[in-house]
C-alpha positions in Angstrom: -20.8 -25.2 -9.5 -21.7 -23.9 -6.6 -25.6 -24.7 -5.1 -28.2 -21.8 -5.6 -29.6 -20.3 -2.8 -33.3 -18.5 -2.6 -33.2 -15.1 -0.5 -35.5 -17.1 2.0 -32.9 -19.7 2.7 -30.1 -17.0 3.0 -32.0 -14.9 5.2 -32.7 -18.2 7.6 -28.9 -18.5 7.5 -28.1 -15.1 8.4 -30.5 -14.5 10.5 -32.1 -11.4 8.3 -35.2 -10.8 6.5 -36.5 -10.4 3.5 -37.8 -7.2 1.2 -39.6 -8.6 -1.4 -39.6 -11.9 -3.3 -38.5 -14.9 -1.0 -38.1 -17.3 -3.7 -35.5 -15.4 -5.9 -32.8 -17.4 -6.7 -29.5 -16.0 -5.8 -26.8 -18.3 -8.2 -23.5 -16.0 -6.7 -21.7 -12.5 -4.9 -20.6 -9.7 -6.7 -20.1 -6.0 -6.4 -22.2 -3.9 -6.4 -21.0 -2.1 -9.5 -21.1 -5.6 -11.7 -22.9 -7.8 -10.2 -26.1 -8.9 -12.5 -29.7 -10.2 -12.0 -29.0 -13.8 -10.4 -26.3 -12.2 -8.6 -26.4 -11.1 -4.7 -24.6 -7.5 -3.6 -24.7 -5.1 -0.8 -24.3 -1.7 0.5 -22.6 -1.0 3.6 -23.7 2.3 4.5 -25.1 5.8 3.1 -21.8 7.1 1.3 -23.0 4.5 -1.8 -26.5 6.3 -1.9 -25.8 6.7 -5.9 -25.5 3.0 -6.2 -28.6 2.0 -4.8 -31.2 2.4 -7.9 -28.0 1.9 -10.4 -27.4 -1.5 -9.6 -28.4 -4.6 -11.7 -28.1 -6.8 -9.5 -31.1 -9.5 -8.4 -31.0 -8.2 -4.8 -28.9 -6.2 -2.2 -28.1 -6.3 1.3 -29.1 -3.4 2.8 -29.7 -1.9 6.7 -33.4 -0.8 7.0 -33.5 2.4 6.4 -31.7 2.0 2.9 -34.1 -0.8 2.2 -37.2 1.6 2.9 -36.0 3.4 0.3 -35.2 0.5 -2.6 -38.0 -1.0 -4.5 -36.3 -4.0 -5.6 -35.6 -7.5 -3.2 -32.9 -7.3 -0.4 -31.6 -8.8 2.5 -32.3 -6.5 5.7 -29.5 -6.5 7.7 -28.0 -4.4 10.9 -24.7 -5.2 9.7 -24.4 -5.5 5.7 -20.9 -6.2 5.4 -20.9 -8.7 8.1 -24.0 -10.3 6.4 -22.1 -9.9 2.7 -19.3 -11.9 4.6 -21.4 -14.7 5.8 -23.0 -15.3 2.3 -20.1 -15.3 0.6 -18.9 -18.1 2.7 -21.6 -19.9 2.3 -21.1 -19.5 -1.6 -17.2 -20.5 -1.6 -17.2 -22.9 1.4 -13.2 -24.0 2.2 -12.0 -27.2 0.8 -10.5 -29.7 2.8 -8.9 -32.5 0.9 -10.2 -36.1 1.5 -8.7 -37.5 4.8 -5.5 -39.6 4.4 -1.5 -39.9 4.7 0.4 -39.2 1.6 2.9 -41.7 1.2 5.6 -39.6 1.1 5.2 -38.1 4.3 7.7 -38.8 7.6 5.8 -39.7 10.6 7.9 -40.1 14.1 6.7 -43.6 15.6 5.1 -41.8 18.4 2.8 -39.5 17.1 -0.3 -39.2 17.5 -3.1 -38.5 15.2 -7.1 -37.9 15.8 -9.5 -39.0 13.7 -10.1 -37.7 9.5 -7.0 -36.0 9.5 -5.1 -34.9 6.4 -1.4 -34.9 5.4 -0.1 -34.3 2.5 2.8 -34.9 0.5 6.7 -34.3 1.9 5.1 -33.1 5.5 7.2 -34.0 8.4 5.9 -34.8 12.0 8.7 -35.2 14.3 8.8 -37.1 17.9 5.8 -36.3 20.5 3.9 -34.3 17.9 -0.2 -34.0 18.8 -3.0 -33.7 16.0 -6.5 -32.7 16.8 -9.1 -34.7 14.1 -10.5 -33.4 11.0 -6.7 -31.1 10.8 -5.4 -30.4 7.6 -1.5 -30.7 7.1 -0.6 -29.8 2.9 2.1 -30.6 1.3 6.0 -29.6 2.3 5.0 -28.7 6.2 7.0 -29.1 9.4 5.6 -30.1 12.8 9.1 -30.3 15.7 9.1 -32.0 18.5 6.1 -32.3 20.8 3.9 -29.6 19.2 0.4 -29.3 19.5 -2.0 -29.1 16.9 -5.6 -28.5 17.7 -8.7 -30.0 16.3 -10.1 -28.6 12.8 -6.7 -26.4 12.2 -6.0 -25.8 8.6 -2.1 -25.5 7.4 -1.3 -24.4 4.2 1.5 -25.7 1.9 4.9 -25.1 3.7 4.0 -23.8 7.1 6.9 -24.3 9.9 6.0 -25.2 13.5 9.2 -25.4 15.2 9.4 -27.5 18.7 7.2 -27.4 21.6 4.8 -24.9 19.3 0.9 -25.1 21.3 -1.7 -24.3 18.2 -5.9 -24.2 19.7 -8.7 -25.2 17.2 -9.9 -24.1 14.5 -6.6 -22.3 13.5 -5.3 -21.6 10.0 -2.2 -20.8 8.9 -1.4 -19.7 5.5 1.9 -20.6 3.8 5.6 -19.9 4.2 4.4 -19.0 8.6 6.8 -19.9 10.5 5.8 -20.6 14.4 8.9 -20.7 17.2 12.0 -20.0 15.9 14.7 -18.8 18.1 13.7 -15.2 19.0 16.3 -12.2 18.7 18.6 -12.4 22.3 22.2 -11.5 22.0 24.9 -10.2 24.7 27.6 -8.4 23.6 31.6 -10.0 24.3 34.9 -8.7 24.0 34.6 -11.3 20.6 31.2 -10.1 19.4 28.1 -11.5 19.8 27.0 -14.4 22.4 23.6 -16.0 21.8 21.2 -16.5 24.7 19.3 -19.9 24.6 15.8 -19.1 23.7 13.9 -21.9 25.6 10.4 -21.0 25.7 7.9 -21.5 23.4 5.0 -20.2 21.5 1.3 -20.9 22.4 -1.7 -20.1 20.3 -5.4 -19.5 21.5 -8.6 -21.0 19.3 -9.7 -19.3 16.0 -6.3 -18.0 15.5 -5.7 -16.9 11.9 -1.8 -16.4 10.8 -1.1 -14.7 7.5 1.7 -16.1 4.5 5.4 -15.6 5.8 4.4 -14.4 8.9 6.7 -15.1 12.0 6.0 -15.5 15.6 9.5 -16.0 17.6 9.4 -18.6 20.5 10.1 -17.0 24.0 13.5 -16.1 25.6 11.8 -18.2 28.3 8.3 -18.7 29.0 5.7 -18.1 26.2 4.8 -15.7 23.4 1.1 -15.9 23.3 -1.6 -15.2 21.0 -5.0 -15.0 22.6 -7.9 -16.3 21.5 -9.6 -15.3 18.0 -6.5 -13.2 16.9 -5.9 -12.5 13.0 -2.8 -11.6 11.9 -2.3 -10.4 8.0 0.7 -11.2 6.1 4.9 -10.2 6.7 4.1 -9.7 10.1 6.7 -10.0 12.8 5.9 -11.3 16.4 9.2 -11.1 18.8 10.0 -12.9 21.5 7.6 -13.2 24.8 5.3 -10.9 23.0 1.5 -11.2 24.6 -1.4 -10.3 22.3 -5.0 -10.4 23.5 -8.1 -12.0 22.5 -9.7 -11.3 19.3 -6.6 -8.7 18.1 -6.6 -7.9 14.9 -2.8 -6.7 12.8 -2.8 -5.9 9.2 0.8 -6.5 7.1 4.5 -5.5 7.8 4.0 -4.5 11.4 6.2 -5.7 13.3 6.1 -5.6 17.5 9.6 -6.1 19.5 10.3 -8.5 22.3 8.1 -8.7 25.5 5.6 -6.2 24.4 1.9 -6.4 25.6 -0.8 -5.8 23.3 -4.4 -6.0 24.9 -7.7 -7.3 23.6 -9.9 -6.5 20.8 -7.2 -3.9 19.7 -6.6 -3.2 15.5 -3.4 -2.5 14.3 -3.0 -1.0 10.8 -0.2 -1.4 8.4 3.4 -1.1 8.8 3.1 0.1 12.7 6.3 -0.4 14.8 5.9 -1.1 18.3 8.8 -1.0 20.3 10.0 -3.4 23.2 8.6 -3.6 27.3 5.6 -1.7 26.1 2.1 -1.9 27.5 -1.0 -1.3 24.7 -4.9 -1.0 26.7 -7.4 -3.0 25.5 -9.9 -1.5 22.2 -6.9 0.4 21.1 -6.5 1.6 17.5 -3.6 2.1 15.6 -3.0 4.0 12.4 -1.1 3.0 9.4 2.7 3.5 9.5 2.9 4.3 13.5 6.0 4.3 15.7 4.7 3.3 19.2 7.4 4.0 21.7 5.2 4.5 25.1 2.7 2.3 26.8 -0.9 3.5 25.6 -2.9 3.3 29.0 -6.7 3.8 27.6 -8.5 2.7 24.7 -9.1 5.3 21.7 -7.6 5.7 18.3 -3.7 6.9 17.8 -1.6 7.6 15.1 1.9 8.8 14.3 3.7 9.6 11.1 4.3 12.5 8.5 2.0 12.4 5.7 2.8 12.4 2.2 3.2 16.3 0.6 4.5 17.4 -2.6 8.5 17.1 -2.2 9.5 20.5 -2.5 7.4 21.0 0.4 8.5 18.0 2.1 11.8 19.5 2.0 11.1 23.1 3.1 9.0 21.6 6.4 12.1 19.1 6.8 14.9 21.8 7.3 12.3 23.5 9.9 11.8 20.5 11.5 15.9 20.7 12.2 15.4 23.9 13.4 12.2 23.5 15.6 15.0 22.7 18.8 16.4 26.3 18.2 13.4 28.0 17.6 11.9 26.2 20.6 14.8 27.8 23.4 14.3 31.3 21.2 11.1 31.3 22.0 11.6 30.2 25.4 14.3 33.4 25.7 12.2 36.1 24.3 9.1 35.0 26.9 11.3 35.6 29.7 12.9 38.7 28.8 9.1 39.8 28.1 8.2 38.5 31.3 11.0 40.5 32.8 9.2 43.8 31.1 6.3 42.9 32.4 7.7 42.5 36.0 9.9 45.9 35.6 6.6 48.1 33.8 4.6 46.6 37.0 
């Protein structure tokens, strides 16, 4: 069971303050539809109004002004969600296993370990591999040749780091990630196909979080890099010599082609494609389901894409859509013979 908490000592810890009764014991986070009298929730911002005096819940987190207006206890907070986030971890802390070598796993002669560091069963650390202490290394996962692992990294079950991968601290890297395999280089031949060598490598910045089956490919030469504090969300795919700034953020099954550059503090929703050689500014957002096929030179929010529509009507606006290039030089006829009117009435 996780330890109680009074709404003193989680306002100490998240640097709020508190409406009410300091001493309330909060047992656990829930939402604010279900959560119940030793329970903690929150409200982010004014469009949950109706919730506010609904609730059951033993106290809220709540910005000041919704607090003015609640009689019960609550965390005041400029950020609620932010807050909601912090508490929550402080309910459901990670687990790191005990420190210690499995048996079973293969460790090249040469490696070399810090201190409290955890490896679990089947995991392979080849020739010149680096671990920072207190890393976690679960069961089934692959370290190559002279990779680099930073201090307090977490790897789940099954994560790849191919050869000469550089990882900072503090990263995790969910399961089923693999980090530096060969990126997508190919010259055509009278034959086929001839593969280029891809001989760079991937490096990773601090507080770098990589989501389950994600992949990052290693550079045609050089590095793909992933600044510092970048979160990347599941089926995600990183080509070659891609650069991505510090504290970037890019939800599921987008996937950004080889050398493009991606500035800092950008978000990048689902399913985006971003093509090759591009340049993105920093503080750029991206909708859901874009096709980014120009450099975007200053920060703002962009989006691409046909929306969903009922599919008669999807069907009707398709066939125009084939026709907007002919209606577009029409158009373009009938202004100049009507600016040759003009000119002859004149």
């Amino acid at each position: 069971m996780s330890k109680t908490w009074t709404l003193a000592e989680l306002a100490d810890a998240t640097q709020t303050t508190v409406q009410g009764n300091a001493d309330k014991l909060i047992q656990a986070v829930a939402s604010i539809e279900q959560a119940q009298a030793h329970e903690l929730s929150y409200i982010r911002d004014r469009k949950y109004f109706n919730l506010l005096n609904t609730s059951k819940a033993g106290a809220l987190i709540l910005t000041a002004d919704l607090a003015a207006q609640y009689q019960g206890d609550a965390l005041i907070s400029r950020n609620p969600y932010l807050t909601y986030a912090r508490v929550v971890t402080l309910f459901n802390p990670l687990h790191r296993p005990a420190a210690g070598i499995h048996p079973s796993a293969v460790i090249a002669d040469d490696v070399s370990l810090g201190a409290d560091i955890h490896i679990g069963a089947n995991a392979v650390l080849e020739s010149g591999v680096k671990v920072g202490a207190g890393t976690v290394i679960s069961a089934g996962c692959y370290l190559g040749r002279n990779v680099h692992l930073g201090a307090d990294s977490f790897l789940y079950p099954k994560v790849i780091l191919y050869s000469d991968t550089e990882v900072g601290e503090r990263a995790i890297i969910h399961s089923g990630a693999v980090i530096g395999a060969d990126g997508f280089g190919f010259v055509p031949e009278s034959t086929g196909w001839y593969k280029i060598p891809q001989i760079g490598n991937v490096i990773l910045g601090d507080d770098v979080e990589i989501g389950a089956n994600t992949c990052l490919d290693r550079a045609a030469m050089g590095s793909t890099r992933l600044g510092h504090g970048v979160k990347l969300d599941n089926l995600i795919h990183i080509a070659h010599n891609v650069q991505i700034g510090d504290h970037t953020v890019i939800a599921a099954c987008t996937g950004i082609a080889g050398s493009a550059k991606i500035g800092s503090h950008c978000q990048i929703s689902g399913m985006c494609s971003i093509a090759g050689h591009l340049v993105i500014a920093d503080r750029v957002t991206i909708t859901g389901t874009s096709f980014v096929i120009n450099s975007i030179t200053e920060p703002g929010v962009y989006s691409s894409g046909v929306t969903v529509e009922e599919h008669g009507l999807w069907r009707k606006n398709a066939v125009r859509f084939r026709q907007l290039d002919q209606m577009a030089r029409r158009l373009a006829s009938l202004e100049k013979q009507l600016a040759e009117l003009q000119n002859n009435k004149d």
